[in-house]
Structure formats: structure tokens, C-alpha cells
DOZA-91338 format. One record per residue (C-alpha): residue in one letter; x, y, z. Coordinates in pm, whole numbers, plus 50000, padded with zeros to 5 digits. Layout:
N
aXYZ;...
This chain:
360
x051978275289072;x050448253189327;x053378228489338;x055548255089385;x053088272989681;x052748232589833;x056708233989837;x056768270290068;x054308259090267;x056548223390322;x059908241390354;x058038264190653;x056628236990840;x059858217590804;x061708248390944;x059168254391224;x059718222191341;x063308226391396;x063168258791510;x060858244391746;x062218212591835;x066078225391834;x066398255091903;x064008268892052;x063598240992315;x067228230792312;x066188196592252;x068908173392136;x068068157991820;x068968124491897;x067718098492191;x070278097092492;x070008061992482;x071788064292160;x073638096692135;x073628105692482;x077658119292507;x077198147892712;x077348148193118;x075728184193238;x075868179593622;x079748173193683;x079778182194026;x077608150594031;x081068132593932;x082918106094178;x084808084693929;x086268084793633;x087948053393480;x089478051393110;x090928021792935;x092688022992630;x092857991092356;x095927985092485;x095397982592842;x096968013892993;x094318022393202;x093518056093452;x091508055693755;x090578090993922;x088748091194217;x086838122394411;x088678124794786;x088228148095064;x091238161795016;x091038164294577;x091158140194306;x093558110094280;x094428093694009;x095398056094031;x094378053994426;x098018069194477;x099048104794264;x097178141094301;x095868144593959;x096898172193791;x093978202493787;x094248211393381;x093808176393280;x090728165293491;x088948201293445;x089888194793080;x087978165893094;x085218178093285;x084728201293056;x084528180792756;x081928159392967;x079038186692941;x080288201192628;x080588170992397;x077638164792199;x076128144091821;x076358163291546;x075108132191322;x075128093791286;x078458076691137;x077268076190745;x075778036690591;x078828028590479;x081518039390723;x079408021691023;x081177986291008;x084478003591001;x084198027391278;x082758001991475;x085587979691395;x088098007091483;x086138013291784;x086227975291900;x090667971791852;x091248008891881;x088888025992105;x089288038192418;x086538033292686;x085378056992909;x083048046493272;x081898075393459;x080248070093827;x078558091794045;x079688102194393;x077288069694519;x079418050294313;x076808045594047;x077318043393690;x076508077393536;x077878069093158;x079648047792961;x081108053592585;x083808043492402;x086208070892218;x087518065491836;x089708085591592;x088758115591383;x085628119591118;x086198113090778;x086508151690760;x088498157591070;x085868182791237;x084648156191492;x085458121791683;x083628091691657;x081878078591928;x079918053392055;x077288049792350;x077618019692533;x074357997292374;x073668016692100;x073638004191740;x074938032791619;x078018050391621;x077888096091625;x079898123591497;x080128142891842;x082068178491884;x082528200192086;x081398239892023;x084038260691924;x086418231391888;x087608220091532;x089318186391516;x088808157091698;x088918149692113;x089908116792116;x093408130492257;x091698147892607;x090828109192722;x094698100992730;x095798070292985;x099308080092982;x099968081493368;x102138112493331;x099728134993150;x097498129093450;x099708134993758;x100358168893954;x103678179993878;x104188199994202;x107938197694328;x107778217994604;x104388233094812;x104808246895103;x103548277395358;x106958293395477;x105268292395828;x105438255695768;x109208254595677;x111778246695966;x114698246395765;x115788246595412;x119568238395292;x120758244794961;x124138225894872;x125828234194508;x128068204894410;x129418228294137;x130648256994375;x130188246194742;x130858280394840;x127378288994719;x125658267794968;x123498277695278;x121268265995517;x117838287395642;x116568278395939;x113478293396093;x112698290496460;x109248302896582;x109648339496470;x113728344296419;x115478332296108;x119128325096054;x121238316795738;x124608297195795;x127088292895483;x130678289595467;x132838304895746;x135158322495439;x132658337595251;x130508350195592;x133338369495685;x134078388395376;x130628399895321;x128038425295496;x126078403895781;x123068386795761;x119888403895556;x117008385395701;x114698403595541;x116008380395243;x115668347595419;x112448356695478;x111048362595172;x113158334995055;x111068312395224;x108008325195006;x109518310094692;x108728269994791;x104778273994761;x103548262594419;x107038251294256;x105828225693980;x107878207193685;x107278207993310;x106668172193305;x107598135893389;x110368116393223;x110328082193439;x110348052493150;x112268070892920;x115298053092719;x118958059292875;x117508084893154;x119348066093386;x122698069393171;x121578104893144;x121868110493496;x125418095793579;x126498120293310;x124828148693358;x126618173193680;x124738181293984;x124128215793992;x122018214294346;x120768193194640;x117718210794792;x116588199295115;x113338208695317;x112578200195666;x108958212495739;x107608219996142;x105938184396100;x108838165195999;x107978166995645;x111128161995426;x111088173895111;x114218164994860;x115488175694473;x118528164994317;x118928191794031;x120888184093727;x122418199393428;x120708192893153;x123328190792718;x122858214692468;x120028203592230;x118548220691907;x115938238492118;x118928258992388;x118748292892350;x122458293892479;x123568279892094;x123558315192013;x122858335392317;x125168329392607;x123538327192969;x125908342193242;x124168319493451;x124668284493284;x127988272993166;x128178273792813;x127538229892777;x124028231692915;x120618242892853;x119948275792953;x116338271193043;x115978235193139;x116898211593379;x116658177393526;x115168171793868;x115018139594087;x112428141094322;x109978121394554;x112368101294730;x114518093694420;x111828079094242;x111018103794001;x112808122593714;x111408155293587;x112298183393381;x112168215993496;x112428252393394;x115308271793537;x112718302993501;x110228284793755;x113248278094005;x114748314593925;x113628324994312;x115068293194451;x118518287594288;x119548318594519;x123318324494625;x124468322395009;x126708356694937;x123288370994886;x121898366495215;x125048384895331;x124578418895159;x122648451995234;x119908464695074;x120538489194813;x117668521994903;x115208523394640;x115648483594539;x112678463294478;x111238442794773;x113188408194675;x115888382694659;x117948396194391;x119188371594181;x122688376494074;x124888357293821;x126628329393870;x130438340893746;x129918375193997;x130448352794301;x133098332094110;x135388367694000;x134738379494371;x135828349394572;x137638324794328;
């Protein structure tokens, strides 16, 4: 009876203490020296570099004017607040187990990937190197930069392992804008369809008057000029962004010189700015929803939904989504019709073969 009372009386002490300790203070149950993973104060944050085993390395840097990545691209807002976040949210759950230390630290050493954070001073905040998953999958190993001992860390909320959020692949890191600007910025804009010329125009925009030029043929057998279009037209150009990068990529160039140009888009801003996109046609794959639904839009060879884009002075290939471009990939003939009463304030985007029927 008094073994068993000695063993309560153990068990409450023992769950006082963390209670106490824990929870109650919020204390973390490991020394920082050793397990300290987490960075609360990211505001505090100036640099961020991350080097992977095999060299491919990031650099982004606090500016004035937003983060850069590699002293040259915009970094791209979801990956750097995704990191961010896992800064103050990543935290030990429990030393690497006896006998899986030499191997995680070995894995750590050839695989890792390590991680320097600095202050806005330029002082070093943090250092740790990232591993793979747990033996159970629930968390990533980690190491502290000094320690002896390698930790289990997750983060709340999260199961699996982070290791994948400290990528050094230059292209999950960059802003993918294509096109950002005001339209009181824009001067002109000229849209030039190598597949049906007759669909081309050019906007231009002088102080507070704007003016849309296309082909002589097709201005005279249409209504004249709605530029209450053109100028919400000019709306469409602020936040335009691709689905991703696709520079390095096997036989993109061979892509290219196959693939037809569906549009050259041009953009003089009030500055001198120039902004250019070659747009592309992009095969059929497994993934077009054109296989079985046809697209009035798209001729019946390509994608429906995607698209090649080469931007930033020819020196980048994208992809992008015919649905983010749906405001922009407008018509000249469209700029040349009234407003039905009772239509929606708007472009409206009509299809491709309309134009085609109506003025072969």
C-alpha cells in the first residue's frame, strides 16, 4: 500500500513539473544551444542564405524596395513567407534516438542542406542544417550548428517532414510576374496575332484620350471605336503572373521552333519601360481538357488551358494559363462594337472562330 501511495505521489510531482516547466511557462524543453530551431522575431530578418549538398545555393536579401533573391530576381512572396513562417514555427519534438545518431548525422554531412540566417545588421541570427524525414515520417531531422546532437523538429499542425520548404531550386524562388503595371502608367500597348493578323491592335493612351488602331478592313466594317473598352482594357496588365519557369529544361528550345506563335504583346510604359511576351501554342498532352472537350477558342492541336510565354527580353520561358491571360488575349473587332444595354461593365471576350465566320 505504501509503494503504491510513493508511486501517486511520484507520478504527481513528475506531472507538476511538466505542467510547470512546459506548459504552463511555455518553456522549451531543450537548451537553444542545442535544439534552438525556431526564429520568433522575423521582422528581425535581413538574410537568408541556403546551400544544398550539392551546391545549388539561394541568397535572399531584405531591400528597400522587397526581397531579392540571388542579388538579381524579386523573390517570389509564397515562398519566402513560407519560409518565414516555418522559421518561428519549427520546433524539437525529441533527440535523434542512440542508434540512429551516426546515421542522421552522416546523412546530414553528404545530404543536408544548410541554412544561415542574418539579421538586418548583417549579423548571424542562426545557423542549422536540414535532413530527410524521421524514421516515422511525422518530423525532419535537424541539426543546430555546434550541437552534438541531432532533433526531431515539426512544425504544429504539420504532418510529414519540411525539409522540402528550404528548396535552392532558383525557380521555386523567383516572382513569376509577366506583366505589372498601373494603366496610368501605360503609353501604349500593341497586340499582334501571327495566327490571324486581322486580330491585331494597337492602344495608345495620351494624357487623358485613348485610341485603338487595327486593320483598315476590319475598322470599316464594324461599329466605331468603344473606348470605354480600351480603357478598361488597360486594367488587365496589373498583376499578370506565370505558372512557373521552364528555362533549363530538355528540347525547350526545339519546343519553341515548333510550337506557332499565337501573340506578340508589346508594352511601352510613360517612362520608357518596354515590356515584351512572345506567346506560344502549347501540343496536346494527357492533362488537355480539349482531348475530350473542344475549346472554341484553341484549335483543336493545342492545350486548351496552357501556354508558352517568352519573356524578359527573350531570356525566359514560362508557362502560362490561358485563364490568367483571358482579359488580355482580347480581339481588335471588339474594340469596334457597341455596348449591348444591360451588359456587364467589361471587355467581352468572344471566340476565336466568330471573327474568323464574320470576316474570313
Amino acid at each position: 500500500m505504501r509503494k503504491t501511495l510513493l508511486y501517486l505521489v511520484i507520478l504527481a510531482l513528475l506531472g507538476f513539473g511538466i505542467y510547470y516547466f512546459i506548459i504552463k511557462n511555455d518553456a522549451m524543453p531543450y537548451s537553444t544551444s542545442e535544439a534552438g530551431f525556431s526564429i520568433k522575431d522575423t521582422a528581425a530578418v535581413g538574410k537568408i542564405f541556403i546551400v544544398s549538398a550539392d551546391g545549388e545555393s539561394i541568397l535572399a536579401e531584405r531591400s528597400d524596395s522587397g526581397w531579392i533573391v540571388n542579388k538579381k530576381y524579386k523573390a517570389l512572396p509564397s515562398t519566402l513567407n513560407l519560409i518565414l513562417t516555418t522559421f518561428t514555427q519549427q520546433n524539437p519534438l525529441y533527440p535523434v534516438t542512440k542508434n540512429a545518431v551516426d546515421n542522421v548525422i552522416k546523412n546530414l554531412s553528404t545530404d543536408g542542406i544548410k541554412v544561415e540566417v542574418y539579421d538586418r545588421a548583417g549579423k548571424k541570427m542562426k545557423v542549422f542544417y536540414v535532413g530527410g524525414a524521421s524514421v516515422n515520417n511525422t518530423g525532419t531531422n535537424m541539426l543546430v550548428e555546434g550541437a552534438h546532437m541531432p532533433y526531431v523538429v515539426q512544425v504544429p499542425g504539420f504532418v510529414g517532414y519540411i525539409t522540402a520548404r528550404y528548396t535552392t531550386r532558383l525557380t521555386d524562388w523567383r516572382d513569376r510576374t509577366v506583366f505589372n503595371i498601373a494603366p496610368d502608367e501605360i503609353k501604349s500597348i500593341s497586340m499582334q496575332y501571327a495566327d490571324h493578323p486581322i486580330n491585331s491592335f494597337v492602344i495608345q493612351r495620351d494624357k487623358d484620350s485613348v485610341t485603338v488602331t487595327a486593320d483598315p478592313s476590319l475598322m470599316k466594317g464594324l461599329d466605331g471605336e468603344n473606348s470605354r473598352r480600351a480603357r478598361i482594357y488597360l486594367k488587365y496588365f496589373t498583376n499578370v503572373n506565370c505558372e512557373g519557369y521552364l528555362n533549363g529544361l530538355n528540347d525547350m528550345d526545339t519546343t519553341l521552333k515548333t510550337a506557332p506563335k499565337e501573340t506578340a504583346i508589346d508594352i511601352i510604359g510613360m517612362h520608357g519601360q518596354h515590356m515584351h511576351a512572345d506567346i506560344y501554342f502549347m501540343a496536346l498532352n494527357k492533362r488537355s481538357k480539349n482531348l475530350t472537350t473542344h475549346n472554341e477558342d484553341v484549335p483543336d492541336d493545342y492545350d486548351s488551358d496552357r501556354m508558352y510565354a517568352v519573356i524578359n527580353n527573350n531570356k525566359d520561358t514560362v508557362m502560362i494559363q490561358r485563364f490568367a491571360f483571358r482579359n488580355i488575349l482580347h480581339k481588335a473587332y471588339e474594340f469596334f462594337q457597341k455596348d449591348i444595354p444591360g451588359q456587364k461593365a467589361g471587355t467581352p471576350k468572344t471566340p476565336r472562330n466568330v471573327l474568323m465566320n464574320k470576316h474570313p
